[in-house]
ROLUMVO-617770 format. One line per 4 residues: for each residue x, y, z of N, C-alpha, C. Coordinates in steps of 0.02 Angstrom, whole numbers. Example, Ala and Ser with C-alpha at 12.3 -4.5 7.8 and 13.67 -1.06 7.14 Angstrom:
BEGIN
660/-284/390/615/-225/390/660/-165/390; 642/-112/354/684/-53/357/645/2/394
END
This chain:
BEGIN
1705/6600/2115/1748/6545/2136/1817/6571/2155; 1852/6543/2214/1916/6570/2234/1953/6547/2180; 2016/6597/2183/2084/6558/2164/2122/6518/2183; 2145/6474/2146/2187/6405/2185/2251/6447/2225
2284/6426/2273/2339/6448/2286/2394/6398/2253; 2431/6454/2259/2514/6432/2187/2555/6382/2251; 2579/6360/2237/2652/6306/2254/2692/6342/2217; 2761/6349/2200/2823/6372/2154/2856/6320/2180
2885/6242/2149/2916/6225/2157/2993/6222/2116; 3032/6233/2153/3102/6231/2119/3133/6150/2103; 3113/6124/2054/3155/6058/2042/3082/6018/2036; 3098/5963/1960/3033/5939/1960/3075/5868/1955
3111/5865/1992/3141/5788/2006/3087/5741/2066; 3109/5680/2075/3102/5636/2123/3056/5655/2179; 3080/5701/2223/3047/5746/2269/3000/5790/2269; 3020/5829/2212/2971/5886/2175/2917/5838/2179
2916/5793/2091/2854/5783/2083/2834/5725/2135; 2842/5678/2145/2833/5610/2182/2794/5650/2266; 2832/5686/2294/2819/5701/2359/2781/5765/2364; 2812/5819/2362/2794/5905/2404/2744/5896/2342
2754/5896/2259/2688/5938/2225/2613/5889/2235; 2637/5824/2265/2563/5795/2278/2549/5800/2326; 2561/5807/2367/2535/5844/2437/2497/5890/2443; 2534/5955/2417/2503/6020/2384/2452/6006/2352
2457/5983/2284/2395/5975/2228/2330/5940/2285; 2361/5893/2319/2278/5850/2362/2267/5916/2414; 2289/5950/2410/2279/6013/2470/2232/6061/2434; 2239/6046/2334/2208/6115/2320/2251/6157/2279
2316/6155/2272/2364/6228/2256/2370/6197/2203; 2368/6248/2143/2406/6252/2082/2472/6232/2101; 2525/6176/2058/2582/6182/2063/2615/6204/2007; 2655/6249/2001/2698/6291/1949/2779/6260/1971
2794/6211/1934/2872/6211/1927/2936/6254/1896; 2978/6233/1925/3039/6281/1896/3092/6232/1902; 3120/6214/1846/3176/6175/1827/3224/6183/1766; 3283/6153/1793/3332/6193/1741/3342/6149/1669
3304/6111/1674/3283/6051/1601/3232/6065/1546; 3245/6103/1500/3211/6136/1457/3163/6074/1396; 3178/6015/1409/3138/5951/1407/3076/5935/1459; 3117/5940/1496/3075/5927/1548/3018/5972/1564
3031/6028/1559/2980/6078/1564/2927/6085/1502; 2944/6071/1455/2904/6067/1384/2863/6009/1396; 2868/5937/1427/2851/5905/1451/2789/5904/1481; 2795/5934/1553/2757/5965/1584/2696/5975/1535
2747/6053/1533/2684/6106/1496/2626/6058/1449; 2674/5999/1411/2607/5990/1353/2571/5922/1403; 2586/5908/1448/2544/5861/1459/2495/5876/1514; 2522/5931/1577/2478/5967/1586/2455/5919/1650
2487/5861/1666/2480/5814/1729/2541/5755/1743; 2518/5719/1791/2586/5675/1771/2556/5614/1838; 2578/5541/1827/2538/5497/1881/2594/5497/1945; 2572/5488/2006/2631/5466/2060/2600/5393/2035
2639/5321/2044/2620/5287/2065/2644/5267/2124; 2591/5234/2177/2624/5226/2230/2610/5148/2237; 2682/5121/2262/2688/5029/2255/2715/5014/2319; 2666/4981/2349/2649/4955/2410/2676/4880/2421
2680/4838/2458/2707/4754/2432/2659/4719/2416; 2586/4731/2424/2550/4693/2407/2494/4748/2355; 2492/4801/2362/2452/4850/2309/2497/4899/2286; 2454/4924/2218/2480/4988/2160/2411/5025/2190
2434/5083/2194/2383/5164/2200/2405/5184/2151; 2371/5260/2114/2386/5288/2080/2352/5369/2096; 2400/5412/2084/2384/5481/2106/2394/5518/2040; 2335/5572/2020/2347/5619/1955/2370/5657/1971
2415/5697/1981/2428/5776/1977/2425/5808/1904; 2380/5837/1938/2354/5897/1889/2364/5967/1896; 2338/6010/1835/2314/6095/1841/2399/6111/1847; 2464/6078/1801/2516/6090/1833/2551/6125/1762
2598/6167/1793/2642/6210/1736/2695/6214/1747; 2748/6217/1689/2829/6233/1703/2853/6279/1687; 2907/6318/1723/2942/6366/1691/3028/6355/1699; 3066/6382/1654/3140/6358/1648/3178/6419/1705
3201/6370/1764/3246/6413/1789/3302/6486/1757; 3323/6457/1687/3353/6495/1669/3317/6568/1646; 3233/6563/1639/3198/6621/1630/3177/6663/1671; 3238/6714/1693/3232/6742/1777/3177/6791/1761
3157/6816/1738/3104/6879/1737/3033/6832/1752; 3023/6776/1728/2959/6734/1729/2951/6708/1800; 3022/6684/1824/3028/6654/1881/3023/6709/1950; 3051/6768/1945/3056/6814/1990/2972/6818/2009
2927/6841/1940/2865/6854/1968/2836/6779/2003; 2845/6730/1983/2824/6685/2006/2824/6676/2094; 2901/6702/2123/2922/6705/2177/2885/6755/2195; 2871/6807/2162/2832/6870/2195/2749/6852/2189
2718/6813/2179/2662/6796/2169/2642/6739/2205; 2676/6669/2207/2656/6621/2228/2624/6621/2325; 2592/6576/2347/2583/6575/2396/2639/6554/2435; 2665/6514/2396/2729/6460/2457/2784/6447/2426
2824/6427/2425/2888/6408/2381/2918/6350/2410; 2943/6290/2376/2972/6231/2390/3044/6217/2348; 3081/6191/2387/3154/6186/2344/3181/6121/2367; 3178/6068/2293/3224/6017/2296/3258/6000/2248
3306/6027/2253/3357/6027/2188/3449/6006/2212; 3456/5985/2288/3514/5958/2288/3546/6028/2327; 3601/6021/2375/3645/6073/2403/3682/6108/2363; 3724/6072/2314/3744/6121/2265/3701/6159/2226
3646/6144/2191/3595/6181/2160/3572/6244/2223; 3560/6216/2269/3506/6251/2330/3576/6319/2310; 3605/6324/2329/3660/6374/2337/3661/6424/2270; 3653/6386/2216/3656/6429/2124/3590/6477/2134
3550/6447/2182/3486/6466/2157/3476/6529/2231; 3546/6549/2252/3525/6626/2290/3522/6660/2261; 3542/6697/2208/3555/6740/2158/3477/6756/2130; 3459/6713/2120/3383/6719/2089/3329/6724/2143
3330/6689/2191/3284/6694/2233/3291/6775/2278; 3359/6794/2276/3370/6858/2307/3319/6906/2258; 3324/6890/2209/3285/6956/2134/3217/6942/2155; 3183/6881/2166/3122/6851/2181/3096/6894/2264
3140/6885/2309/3095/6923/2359/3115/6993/2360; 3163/7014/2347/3175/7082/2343/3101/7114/2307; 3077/7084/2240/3041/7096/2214/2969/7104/2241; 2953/7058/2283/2916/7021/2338/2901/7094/2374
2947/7110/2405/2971/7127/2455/2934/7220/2439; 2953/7258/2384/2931/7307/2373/2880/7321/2329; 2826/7244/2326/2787/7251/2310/2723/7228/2342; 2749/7182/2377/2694/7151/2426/2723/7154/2509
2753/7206/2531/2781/7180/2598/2760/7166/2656; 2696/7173/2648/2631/7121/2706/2609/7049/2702; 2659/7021/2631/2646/6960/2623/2716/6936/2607; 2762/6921/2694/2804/6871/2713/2784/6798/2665
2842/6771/2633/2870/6715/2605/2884/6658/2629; 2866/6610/2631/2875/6550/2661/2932/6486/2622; 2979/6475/2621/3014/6422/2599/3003/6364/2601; 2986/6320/2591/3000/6247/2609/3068/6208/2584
3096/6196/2623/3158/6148/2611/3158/6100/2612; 3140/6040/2539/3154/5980/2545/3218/5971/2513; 3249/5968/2545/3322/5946/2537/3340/5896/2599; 3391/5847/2567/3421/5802/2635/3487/5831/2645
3471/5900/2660/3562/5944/2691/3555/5972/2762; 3595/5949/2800/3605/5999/2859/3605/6057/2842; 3543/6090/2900/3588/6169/2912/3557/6204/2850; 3516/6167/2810/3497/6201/2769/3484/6276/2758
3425/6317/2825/3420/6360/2824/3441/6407/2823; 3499/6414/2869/3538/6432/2877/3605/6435/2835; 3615/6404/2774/3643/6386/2723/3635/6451/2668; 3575/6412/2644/3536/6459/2599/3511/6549/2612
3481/6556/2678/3490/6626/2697/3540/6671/2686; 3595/6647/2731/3653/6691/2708/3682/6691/2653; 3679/6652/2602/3696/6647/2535/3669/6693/2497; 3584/6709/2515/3538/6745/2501/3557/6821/2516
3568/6848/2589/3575/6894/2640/3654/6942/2585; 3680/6895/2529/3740/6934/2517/3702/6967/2469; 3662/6955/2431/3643/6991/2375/3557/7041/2399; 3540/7031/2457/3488/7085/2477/3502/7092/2554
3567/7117/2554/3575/7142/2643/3522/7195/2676; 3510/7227/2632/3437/7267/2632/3392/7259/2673; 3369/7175/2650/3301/7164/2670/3322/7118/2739; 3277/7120/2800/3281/7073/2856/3268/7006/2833
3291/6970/2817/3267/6897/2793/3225/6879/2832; 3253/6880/2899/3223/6823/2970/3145/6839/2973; 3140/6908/2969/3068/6941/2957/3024/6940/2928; 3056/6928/2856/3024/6911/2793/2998/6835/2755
3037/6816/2769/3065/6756/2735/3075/6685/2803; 3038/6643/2774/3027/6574/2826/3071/6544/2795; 3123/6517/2798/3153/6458/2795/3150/6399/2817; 3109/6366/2800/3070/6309/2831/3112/6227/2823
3155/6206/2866/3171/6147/2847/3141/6088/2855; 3151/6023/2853/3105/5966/2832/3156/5916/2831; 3128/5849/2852/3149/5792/2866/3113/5743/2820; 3165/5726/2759/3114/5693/2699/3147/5623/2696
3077/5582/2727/3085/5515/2724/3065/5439/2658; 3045/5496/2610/2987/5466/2574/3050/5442/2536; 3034/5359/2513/3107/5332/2480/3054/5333/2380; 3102/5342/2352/3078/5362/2278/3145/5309/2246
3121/5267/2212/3181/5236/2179/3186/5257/2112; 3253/5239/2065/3260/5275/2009/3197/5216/1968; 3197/5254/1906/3142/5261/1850/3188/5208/1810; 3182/5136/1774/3216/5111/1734/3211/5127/1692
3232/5125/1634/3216/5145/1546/3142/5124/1529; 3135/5055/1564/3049/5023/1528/3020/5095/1540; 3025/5101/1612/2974/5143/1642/2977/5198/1623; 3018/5233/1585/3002/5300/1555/3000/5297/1496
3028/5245/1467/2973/5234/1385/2910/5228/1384; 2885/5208/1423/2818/5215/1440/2758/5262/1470; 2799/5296/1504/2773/5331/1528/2833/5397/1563; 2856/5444/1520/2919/5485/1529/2907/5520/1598
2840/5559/1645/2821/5624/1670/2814/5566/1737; 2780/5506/1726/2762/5451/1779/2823/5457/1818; 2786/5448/1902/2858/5427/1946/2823/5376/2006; 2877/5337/2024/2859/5279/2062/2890/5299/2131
2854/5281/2190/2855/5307/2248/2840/5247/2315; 2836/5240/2355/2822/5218/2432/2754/5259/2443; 2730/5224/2494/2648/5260/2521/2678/5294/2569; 2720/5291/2594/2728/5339/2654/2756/5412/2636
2705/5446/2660/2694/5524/2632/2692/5575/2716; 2723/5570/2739/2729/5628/2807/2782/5642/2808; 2770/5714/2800/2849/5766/2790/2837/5833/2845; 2907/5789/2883/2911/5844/2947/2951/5915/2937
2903/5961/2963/2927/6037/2952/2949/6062/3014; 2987/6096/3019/3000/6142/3049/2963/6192/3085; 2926/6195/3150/2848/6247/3154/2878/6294/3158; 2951/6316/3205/2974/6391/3203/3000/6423/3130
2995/6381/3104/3006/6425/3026/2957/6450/2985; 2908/6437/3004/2843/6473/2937/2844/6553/2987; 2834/6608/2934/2824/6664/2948/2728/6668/2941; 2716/6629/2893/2625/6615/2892/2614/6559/2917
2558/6572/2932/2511/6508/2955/2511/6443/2925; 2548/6374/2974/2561/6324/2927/2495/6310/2899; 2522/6284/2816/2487/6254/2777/2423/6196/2800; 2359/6197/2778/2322/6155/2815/2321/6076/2796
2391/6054/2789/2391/5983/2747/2395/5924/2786; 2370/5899/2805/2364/5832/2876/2434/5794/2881; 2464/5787/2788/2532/5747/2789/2588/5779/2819; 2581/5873/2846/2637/5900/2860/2639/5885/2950
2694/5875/2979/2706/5827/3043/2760/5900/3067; 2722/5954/3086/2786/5998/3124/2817/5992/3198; 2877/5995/3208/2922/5976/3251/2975/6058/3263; 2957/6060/3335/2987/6146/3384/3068/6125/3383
3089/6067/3399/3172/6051/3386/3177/6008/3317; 3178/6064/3259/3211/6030/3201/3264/5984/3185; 3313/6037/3210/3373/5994/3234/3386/5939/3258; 3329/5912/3310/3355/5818/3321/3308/5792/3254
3252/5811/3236/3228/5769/3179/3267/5766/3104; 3291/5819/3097/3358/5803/3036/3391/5770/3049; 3427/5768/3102/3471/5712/3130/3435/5651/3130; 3393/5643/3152/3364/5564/3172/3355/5546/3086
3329/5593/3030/3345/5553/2973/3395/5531/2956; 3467/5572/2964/3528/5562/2961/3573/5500/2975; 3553/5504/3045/3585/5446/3079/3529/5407/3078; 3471/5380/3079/3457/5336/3073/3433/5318/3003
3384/5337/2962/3355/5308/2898/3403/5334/2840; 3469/5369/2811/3490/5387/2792/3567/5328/2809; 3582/5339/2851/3633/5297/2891/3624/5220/2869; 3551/5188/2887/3530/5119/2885/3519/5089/2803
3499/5151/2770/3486/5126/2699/3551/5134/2681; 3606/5168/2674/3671/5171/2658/3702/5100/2666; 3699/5087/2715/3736/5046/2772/3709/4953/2742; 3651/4960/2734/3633/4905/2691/3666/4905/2628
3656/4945/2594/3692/4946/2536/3783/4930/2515; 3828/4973/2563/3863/4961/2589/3907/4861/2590; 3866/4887/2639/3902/4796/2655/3850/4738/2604; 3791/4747/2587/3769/4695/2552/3830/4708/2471
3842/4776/2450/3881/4766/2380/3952/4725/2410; 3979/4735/2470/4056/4704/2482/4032/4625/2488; 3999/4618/2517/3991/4531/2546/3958/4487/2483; 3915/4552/2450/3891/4500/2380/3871/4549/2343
3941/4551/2305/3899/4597/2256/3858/4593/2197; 3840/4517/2191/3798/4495/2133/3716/4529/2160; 3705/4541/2208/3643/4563/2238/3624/4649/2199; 3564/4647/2193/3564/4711/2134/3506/4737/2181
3443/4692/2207/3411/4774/2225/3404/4768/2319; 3388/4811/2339/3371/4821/2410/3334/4755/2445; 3273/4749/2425/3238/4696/2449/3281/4634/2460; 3334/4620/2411/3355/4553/2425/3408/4575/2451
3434/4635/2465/3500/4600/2514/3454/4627/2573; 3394/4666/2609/3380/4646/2660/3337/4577/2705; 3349/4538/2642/3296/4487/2653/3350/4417/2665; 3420/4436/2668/3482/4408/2691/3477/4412/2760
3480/4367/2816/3476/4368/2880/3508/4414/2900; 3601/4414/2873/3654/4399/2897/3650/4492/2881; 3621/4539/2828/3633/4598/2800/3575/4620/2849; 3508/4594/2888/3486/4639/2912/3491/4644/2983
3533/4579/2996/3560/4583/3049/3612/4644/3082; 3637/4629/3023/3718/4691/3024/3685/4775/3047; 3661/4780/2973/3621/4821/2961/3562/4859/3035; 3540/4809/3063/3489/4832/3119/3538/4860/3172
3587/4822/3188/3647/4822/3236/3668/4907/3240; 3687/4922/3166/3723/4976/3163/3686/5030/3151; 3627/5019/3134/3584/5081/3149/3552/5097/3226; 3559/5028/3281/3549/5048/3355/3610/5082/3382
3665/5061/3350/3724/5078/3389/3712/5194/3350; 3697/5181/3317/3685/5255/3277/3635/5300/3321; 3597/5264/3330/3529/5268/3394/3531/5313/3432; 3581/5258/3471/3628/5272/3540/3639/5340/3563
3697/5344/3481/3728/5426/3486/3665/5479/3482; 3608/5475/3438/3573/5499/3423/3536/5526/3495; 3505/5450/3539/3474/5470/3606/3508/5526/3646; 3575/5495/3664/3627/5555/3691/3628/5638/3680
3623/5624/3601/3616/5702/3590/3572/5738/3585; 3488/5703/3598/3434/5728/3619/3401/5702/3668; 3414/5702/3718/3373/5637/3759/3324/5661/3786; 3284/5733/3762/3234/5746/3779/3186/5742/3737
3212/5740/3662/3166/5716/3597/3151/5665/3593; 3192/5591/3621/3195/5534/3594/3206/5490/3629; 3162/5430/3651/3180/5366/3683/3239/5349/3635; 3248/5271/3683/3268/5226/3636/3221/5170/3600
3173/5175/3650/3130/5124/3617/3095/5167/3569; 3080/5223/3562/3051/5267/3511/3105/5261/3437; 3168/5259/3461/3188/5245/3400/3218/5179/3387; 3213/5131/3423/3208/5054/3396/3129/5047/3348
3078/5069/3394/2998/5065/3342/3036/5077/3281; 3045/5149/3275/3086/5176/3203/3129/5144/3149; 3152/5112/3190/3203/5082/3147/3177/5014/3129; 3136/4976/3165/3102/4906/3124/3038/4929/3070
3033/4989/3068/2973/5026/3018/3015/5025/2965; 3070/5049/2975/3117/5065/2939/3130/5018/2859; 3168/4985/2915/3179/4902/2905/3133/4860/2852; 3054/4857/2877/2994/4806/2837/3002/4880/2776
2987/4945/2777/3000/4977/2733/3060/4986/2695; 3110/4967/2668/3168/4944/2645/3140/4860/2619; 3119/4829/2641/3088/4774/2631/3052/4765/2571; 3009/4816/2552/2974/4846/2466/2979/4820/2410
2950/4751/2406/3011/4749/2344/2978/4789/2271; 2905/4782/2275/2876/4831/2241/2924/4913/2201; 2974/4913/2259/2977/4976/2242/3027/4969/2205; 3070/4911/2189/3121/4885/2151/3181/4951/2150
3212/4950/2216/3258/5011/2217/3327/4966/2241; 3362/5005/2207/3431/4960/2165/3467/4989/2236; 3538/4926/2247/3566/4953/2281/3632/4991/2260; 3623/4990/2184/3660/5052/2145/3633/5112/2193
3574/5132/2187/3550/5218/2173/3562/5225/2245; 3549/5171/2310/3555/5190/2379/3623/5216/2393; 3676/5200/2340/3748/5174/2392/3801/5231/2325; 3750/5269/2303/3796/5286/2229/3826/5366/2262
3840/5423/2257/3858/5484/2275/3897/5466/2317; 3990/5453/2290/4010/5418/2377/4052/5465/2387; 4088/5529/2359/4103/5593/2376/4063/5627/2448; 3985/5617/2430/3943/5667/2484/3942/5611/2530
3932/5538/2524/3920/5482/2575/3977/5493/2630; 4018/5490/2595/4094/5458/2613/4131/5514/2665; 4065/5568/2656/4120/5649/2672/4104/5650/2732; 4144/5701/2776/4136/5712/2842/4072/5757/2872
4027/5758/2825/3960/5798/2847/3906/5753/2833; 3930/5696/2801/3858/5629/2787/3818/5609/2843; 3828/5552/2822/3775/5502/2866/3824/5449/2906; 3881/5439/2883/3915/5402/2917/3975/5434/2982
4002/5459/2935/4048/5504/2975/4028/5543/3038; 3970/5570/3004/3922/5636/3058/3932/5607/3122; 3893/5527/3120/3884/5508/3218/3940/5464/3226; 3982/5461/3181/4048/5443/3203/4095/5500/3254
4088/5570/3233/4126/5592/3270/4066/5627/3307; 4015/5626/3303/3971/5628/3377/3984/5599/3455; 4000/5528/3413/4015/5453/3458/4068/5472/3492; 4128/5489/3471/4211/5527/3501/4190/5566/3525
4158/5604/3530/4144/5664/3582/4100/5636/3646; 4063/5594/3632/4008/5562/3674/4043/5513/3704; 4121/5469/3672/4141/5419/3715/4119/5363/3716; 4071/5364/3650/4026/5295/3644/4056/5255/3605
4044/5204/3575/4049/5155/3526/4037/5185/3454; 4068/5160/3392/4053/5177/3356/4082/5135/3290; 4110/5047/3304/4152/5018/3276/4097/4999/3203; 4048/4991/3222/4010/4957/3172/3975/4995/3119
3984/5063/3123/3954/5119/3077/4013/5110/3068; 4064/5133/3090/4160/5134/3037/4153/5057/2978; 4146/5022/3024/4156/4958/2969/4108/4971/2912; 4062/5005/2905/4019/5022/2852/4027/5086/2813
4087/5093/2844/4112/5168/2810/4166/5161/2769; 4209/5104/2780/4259/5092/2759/4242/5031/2709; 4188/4974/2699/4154/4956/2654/4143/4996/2592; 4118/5050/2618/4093/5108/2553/4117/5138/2527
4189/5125/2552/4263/5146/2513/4273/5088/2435; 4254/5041/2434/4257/4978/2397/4201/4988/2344; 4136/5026/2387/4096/5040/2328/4079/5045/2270; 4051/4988/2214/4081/4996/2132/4015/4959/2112
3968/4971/2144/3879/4944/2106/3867/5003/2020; 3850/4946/1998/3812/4973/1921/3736/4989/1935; 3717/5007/1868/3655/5035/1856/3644/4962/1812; 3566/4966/1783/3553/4914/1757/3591/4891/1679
3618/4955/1653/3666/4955/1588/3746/4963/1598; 3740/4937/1649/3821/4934/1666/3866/4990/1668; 3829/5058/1692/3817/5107/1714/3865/5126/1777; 3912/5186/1776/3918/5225/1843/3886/5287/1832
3901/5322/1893/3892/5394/1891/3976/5419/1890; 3957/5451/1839/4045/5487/1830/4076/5530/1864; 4033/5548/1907/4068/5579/2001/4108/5508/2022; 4074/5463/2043/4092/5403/2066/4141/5359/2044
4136/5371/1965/4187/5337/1935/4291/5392/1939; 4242/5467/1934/4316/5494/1967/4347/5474/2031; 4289/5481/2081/4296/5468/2153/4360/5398/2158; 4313/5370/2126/4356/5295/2132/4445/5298/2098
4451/5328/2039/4514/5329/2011/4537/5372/2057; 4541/5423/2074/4581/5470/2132/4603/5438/2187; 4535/5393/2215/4559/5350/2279/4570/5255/2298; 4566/5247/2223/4573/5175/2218/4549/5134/2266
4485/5142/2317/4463/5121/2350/4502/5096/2412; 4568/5163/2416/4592/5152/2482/4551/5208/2537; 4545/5154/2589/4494/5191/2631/4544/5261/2680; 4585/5237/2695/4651/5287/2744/4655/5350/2699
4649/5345/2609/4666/5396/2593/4586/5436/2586; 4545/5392/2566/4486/5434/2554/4484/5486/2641; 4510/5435/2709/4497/5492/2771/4547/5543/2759; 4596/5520/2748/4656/5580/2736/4642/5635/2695
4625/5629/2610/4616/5669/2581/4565/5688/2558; 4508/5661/2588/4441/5688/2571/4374/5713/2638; 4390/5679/2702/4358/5698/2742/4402/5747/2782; 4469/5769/2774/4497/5819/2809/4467/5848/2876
4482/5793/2906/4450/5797/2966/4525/5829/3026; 4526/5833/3089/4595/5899/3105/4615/5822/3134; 4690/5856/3118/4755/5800/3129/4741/5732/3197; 4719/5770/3238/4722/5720/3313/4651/5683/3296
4615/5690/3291/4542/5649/3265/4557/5603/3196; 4582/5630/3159/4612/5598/3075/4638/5541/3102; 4703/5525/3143/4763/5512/3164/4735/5430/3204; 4696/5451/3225/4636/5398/3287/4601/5356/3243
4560/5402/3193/4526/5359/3135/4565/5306/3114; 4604/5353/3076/4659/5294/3032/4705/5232/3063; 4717/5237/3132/4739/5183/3154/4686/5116/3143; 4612/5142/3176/4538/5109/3192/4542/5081/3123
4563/5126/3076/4545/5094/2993/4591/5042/2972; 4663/5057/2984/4703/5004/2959/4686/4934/2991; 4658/4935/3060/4646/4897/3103/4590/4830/3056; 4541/4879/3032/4481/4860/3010/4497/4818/2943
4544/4855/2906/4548/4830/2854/4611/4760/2840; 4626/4776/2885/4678/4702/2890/4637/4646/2931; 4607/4653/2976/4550/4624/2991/4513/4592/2939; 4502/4629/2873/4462/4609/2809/4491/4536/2782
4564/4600/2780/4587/4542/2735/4609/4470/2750; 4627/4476/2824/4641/4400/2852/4571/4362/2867; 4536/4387/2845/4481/4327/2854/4458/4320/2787; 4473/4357/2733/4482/4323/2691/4397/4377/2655
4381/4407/2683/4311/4457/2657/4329/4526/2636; 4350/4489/2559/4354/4565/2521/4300/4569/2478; 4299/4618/2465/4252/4671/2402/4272/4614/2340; 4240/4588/2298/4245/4571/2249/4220/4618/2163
4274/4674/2165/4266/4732/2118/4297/4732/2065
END
């Protein structure tokens, strides 16, 4: 009987388990985790599986993953061979993590590298970061200048659409390893990045210009779920999960508006990847998906990280200054940018995230200063914003539609 082939996934969060390790596992591969939660991994280990459930609006599925093992990031000798052994490697652990974790992955192929060097490494990047590859490589490239990366080593990026809402307390008293998910499972790769032969998994969707499909998550399904969130917490913030503020005329109205006007910029900057009517389809998929109520996803968890939201490399900002360069429109993504300045949704225990709760005391939910001192964007572009903003926000206030925080 053959051997299973290994997965090594880095991070047994949301993504990890919910998305890439069931994919893999229905493919066949042993999945071996690596996470820096020494609970979590004991976890694992003794249970030895864990359920996706997947919640549909009118049905529950349920998926086993099995044949699965953990090991603690912090145990680099265990983890190195792992990297030198596995078939494939997957990483979703967040941009700041992705970056901690060159140091180790450099020991991992180096290792690789003078022991197997006919068997090139494949990455998978589920991460929602620009530029990923290119990120992580050279981060990599300082600690094994040695080795040719480009040669060796696939850096494979990915466009991850699969929405995973947080886990309430019921739900992990009950079931701690369980994670709750969406049916929609197609995760677009990157084809010029595998150094091997892509994986034979039907759910993987590879795409020759990566680059407009990161973007099109960006600006559009990244942008649109924000953007709901956004203005449904300013206009009402008694509204707690997704489903009901898109089931507000008036929020998916807004909401649809400013993800075409996002579109727009998007078509422009590929107009050989992308109709517009290809990405209007997109965006009413979008839309009935956000619709979920099954999936009971808070518009806390959509609208919470407003440091990375709020910053000049997000989802908002990004095709904002796309739009200035393009000459296009771009009033109605700002008005949802400057909403998310006001940002102050709880968790179900009356809960922040204590990034968010600094965020907020530093900038008191003035929007001019969050552009001033946090998107540091260059003086003559800053300068343009901030007029557009004061504009916006006195606008607010004379009609009388503030944030109630």
């Amino acid at each position: 009987m053959l051997e299973k082939k290994i997965l090594l996934q880095f991070g047994a969060g949301k993504i990890g388990r919910s998305f890439i390790a069931q994919l893999f596992s229905k493919a066949g591969y042993q999945i071996v985790f690596a996470d820096i939660d020494p609970c979590l991994v004991k976890s694992i280990n003794e249970a030895g599986h864990y359920n996706v459930i997947i919640k549909g609006p009118d049905f529950e599925d349920r998926y086993i993953v099995d044949d699965i093992k953990a090991i603690e990031i912090g145990t680099g000798k265990k983890v190195v061979t792992y990297i030198t052994e596995a078939d494939i490697l997957s990483i979703s652990v967040g941009k700041k993590s992705l970056l901690n974790l060159a140091e180790l992955l450099a020991r991992g192929i180096k290792n690789r590298y003078l022991t197997r060097r006919n068997s090139p490494l494949d990455i998978i990047l589920a991460e929602n970061v620009r530029d990923a590859a290119s990120l992580i490589s050279a981060k990599i490239s300082e600690y094994i200048p040695e080795i040719d990366l480009d040669e060796y080593v696939g850096f494979v990026e990915t466009s991850i659409g699969k929405m995973v809402p947080l886990m309430t307390a019921e739900h992990l008293r009950k079931d701690p390893l369980a994670i709750h998910t969406e049916a929609y499972n197609t995760l677009i790769v990157d084809e010029l990045g595998f150094r091997n032969k892509i994986p034979d998994i039907p759910e993987l969707l590879p795409k020759k210009n990566m680059k407009a499909w990161v973007d099109r998550r960006f600006f559009i399904h990244n942008l649109g779920h924000v953007v709901l969130a956004y203005q449904s917490h300013y206009l009402y913030p008694e509204i707690k999960y997704i489903w009901e503020a898109i089931n507000r005329k008036d929020l998916y109205t807004t909401t649809r508006n400013t993800m075409l006007q996002s579109a727009s910029i998007l078509q422009n900057l590929y107009p050989e990847e992308f109709t517009l009517l290809q990405l209007e389809e997109h965006i009413d998929d979008l839309l009935h998906r956000f619709s979920n109520k099954a999936l009971m996803d808070t518009v806390f968890r959509v609208g919470s990280d407003l440091a990375r939201k709020l910053s000049t490399e997000d989802r908002l900002i990004t095709p904002i200054l796309q739009a200035m360069n393009l000459n296009m429109e771009y009033d109605l993504i700002l008005d949802a940018w400057v909403k998310g300045c006001y940002f102050a949704a709880e968790d179900e225990d009356g809960n922040v995230r204590i990034e968010d709760s600094n965020f907020r005391k530093k900038y008191n939910h003035d929007a001019k200063e969050i552009l001033m001192g946090h998107c540091q964007l260059p003086p003559e572009t800053e300068g343009f914003l901030a007029v557009k903003i004061d504009e916006l926000v006195r606008n607010l206030n004379k009609t009388g539609e503030k944030a109630n925080t």
